[in-house]
FISEZA-898374 format. One record per atom (N, C-alpha, C, O): atom name; x, y, z. Coordinates in steps of 0.1 Angstrom, whole numbers, plus 5000, padded with zeros to 4 digits. Example, Ala and Ser with C-alpha at 12.3 -4.5 7.8 and 13.67 -1.06 7.14 Angstrom:
# FISEZA-898374
drenvex	c1	c2	c3
N	5132	4943	5078
CA	5123	4955	5078
C	5132	4967	5078
O	5142	4967	5085
N	5128	4978	5071
CA	5137	4989	5071
C	5129	5000	5079
O	5134	5011	5080
//
This chain:
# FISEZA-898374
drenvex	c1	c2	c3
N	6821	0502	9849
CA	6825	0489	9854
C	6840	0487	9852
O	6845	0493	9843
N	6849	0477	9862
CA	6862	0480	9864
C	6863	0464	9857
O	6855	0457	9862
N	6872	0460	9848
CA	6878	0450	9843
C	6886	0445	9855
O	6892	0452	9863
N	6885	0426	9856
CA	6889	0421	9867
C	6882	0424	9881
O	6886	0418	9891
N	6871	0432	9882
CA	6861	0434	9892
C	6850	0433	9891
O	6844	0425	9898
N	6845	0439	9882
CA	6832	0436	9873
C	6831	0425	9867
O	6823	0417	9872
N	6838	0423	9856
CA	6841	0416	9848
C	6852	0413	9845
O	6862	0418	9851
N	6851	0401	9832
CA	6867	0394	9830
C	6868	0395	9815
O	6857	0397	9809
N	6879	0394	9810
CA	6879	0389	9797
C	6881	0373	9796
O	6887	0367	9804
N	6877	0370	9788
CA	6881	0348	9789
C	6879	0346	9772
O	6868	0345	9767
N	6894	0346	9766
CA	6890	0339	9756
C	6881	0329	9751
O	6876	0320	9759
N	6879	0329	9738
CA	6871	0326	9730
C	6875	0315	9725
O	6885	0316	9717
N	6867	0302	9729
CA	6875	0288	9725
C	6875	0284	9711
O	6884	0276	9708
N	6866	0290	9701
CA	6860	0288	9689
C	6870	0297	9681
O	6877	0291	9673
N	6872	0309	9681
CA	6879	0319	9676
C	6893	0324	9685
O	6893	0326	9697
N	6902	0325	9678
CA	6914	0328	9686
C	6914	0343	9686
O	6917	0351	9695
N	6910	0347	9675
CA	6912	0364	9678
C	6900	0373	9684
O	6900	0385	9681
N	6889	0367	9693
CA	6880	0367	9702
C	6878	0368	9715
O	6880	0357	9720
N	6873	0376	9722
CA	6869	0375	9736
C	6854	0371	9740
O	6844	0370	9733
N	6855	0368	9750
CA	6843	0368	9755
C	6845	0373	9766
O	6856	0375	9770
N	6831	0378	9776
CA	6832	0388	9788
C	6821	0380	9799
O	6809	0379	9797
N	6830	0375	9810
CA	6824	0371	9823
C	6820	0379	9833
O	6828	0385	9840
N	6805	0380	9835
CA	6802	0392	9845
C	6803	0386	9857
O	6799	0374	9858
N	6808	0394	9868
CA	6814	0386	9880
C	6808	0391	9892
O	6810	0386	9903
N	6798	0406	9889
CA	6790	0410	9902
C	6777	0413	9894
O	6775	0411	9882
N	6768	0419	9903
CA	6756	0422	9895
C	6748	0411	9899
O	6750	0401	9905
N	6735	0417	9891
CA	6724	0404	9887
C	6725	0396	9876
O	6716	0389	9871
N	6740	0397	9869
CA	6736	0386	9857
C	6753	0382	9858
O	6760	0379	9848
N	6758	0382	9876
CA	6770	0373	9877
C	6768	0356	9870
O	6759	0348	9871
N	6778	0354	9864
CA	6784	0344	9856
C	6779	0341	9843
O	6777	0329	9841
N	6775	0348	9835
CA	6766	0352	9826
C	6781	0358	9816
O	6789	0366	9818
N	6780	0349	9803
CA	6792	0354	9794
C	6781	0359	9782
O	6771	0354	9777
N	6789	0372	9780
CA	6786	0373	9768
C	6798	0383	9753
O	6809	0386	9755
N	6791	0384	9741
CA	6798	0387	9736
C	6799	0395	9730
O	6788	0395	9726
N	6804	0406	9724
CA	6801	0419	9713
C	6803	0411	9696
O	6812	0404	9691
N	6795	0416	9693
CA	6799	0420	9675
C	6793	0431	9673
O	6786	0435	9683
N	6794	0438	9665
CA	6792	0448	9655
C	6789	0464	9664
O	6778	0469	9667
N	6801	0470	9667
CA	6801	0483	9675
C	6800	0495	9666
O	6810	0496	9660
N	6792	0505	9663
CA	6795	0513	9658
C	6794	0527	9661
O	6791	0526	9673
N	6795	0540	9659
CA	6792	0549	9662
C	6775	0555	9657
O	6773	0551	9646
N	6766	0562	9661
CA	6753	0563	9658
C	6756	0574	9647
O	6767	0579	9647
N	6745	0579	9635
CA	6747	0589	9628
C	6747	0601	9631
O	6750	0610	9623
N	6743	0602	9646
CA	6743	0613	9655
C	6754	0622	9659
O	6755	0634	9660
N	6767	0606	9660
CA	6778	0610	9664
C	6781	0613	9678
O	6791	0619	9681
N	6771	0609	9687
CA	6772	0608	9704
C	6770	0596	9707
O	6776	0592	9717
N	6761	0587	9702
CA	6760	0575	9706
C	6771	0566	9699
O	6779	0570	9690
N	6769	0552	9706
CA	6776	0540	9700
C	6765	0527	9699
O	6762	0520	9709
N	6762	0526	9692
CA	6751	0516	9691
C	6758	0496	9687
O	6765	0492	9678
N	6754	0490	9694
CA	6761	0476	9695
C	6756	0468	9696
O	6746	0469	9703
N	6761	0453	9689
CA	6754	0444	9689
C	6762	0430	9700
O	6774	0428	9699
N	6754	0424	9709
CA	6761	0415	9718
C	6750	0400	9715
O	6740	0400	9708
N	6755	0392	9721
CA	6750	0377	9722
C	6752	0372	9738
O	6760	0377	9747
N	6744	0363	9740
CA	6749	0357	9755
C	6753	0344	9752
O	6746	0335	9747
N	6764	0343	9755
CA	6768	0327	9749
C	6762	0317	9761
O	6757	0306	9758
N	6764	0323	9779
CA	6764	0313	9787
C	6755	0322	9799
O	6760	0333	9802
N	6741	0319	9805
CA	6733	0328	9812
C	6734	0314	9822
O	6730	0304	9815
N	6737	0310	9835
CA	6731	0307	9844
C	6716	0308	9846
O	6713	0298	9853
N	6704	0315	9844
CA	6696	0323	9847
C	6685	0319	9831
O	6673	0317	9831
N	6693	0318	9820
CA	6683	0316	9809
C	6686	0334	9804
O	6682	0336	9793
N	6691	0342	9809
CA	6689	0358	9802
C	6694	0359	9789
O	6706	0356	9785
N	6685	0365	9780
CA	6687	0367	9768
C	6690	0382	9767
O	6685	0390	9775
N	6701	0384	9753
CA	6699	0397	9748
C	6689	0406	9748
O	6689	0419	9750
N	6677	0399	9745
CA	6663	0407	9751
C	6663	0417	9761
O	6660	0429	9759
N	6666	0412	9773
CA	6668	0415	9787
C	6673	0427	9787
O	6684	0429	9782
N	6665	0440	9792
CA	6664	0456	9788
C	6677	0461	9800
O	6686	0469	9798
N	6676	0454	9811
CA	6681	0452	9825
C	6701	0448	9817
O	6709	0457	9814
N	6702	0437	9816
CA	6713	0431	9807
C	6714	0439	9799
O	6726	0441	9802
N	6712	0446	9789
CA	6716	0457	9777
C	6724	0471	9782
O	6732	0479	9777
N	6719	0469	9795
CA	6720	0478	9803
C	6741	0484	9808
O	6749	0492	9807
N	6736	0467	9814
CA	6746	0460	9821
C	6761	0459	9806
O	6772	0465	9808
N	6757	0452	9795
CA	6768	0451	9785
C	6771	0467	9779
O	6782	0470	9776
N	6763	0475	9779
CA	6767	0489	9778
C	6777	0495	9785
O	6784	0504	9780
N	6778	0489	9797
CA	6786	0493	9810
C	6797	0487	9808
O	6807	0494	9806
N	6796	0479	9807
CA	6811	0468	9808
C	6823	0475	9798
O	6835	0477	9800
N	6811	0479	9779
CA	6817	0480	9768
C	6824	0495	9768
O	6834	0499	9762
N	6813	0505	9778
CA	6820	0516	9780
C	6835	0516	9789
O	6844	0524	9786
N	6836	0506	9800
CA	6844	0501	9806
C	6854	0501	9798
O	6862	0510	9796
N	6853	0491	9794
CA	6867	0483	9782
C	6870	0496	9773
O	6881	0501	9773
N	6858	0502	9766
CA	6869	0515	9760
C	6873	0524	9766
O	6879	0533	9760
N	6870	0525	9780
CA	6882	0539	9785
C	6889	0531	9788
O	6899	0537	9783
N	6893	0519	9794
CA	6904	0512	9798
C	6915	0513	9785
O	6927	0517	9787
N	6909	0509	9773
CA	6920	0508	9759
C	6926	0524	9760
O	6938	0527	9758
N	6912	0534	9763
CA	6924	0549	9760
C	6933	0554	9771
O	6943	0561	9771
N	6927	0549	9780
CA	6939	0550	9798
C	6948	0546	9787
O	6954	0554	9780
N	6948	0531	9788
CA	6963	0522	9784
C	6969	0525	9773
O	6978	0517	9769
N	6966	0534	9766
CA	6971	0540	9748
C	6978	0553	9756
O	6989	0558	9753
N	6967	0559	9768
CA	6977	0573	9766
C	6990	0562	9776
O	6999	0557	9769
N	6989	0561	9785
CA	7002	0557	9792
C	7012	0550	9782
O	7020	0542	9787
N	7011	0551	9767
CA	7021	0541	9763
C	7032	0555	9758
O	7043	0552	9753
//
């Protein structure tokens, strides 16, 4: 998923050093949600992560196997975007 296409970042009114992520296509367009707690699995191939939905149009919860799906995507997004934009520096 492509940042600004897929999704947005939109700060976090509550926390200044926070984002929150507006999904902008899909089936859970306008639907924010949030990450806490990213980690790597003990496996060492996975990343296992914890998100919230602050704002579902729809009622969709973290529950939502469909949506888990979807924030996986986004979160893989956002970290190749950070290593694109590290190597170009």
């Amino acid at each position: 998923m492509k940042e600004n296409i897929d999704y947005e970042l939109v700060p976090n009114s509550d926390r200044d050093d926070h984002w929150n992520i507006r999904i902008l296509t899909g089936e859970f367009v306008e639907t924010v949600i949030s990450f806490g707690a990213i980690k790597v699995a003990e496996d060492g191939e996975h990343l296992n992560f914890d998100f919230s939905v602050d704002y579902s149009p729809v009622g969709d919860s973290s529950d939502n196997v469909d949506l888990q799906l979807t924030a996986g995507s986004i979160l893989l997004g956002i970290i190749e975007n950070s290593i694109k934009e590290s190597d170009e520096r």
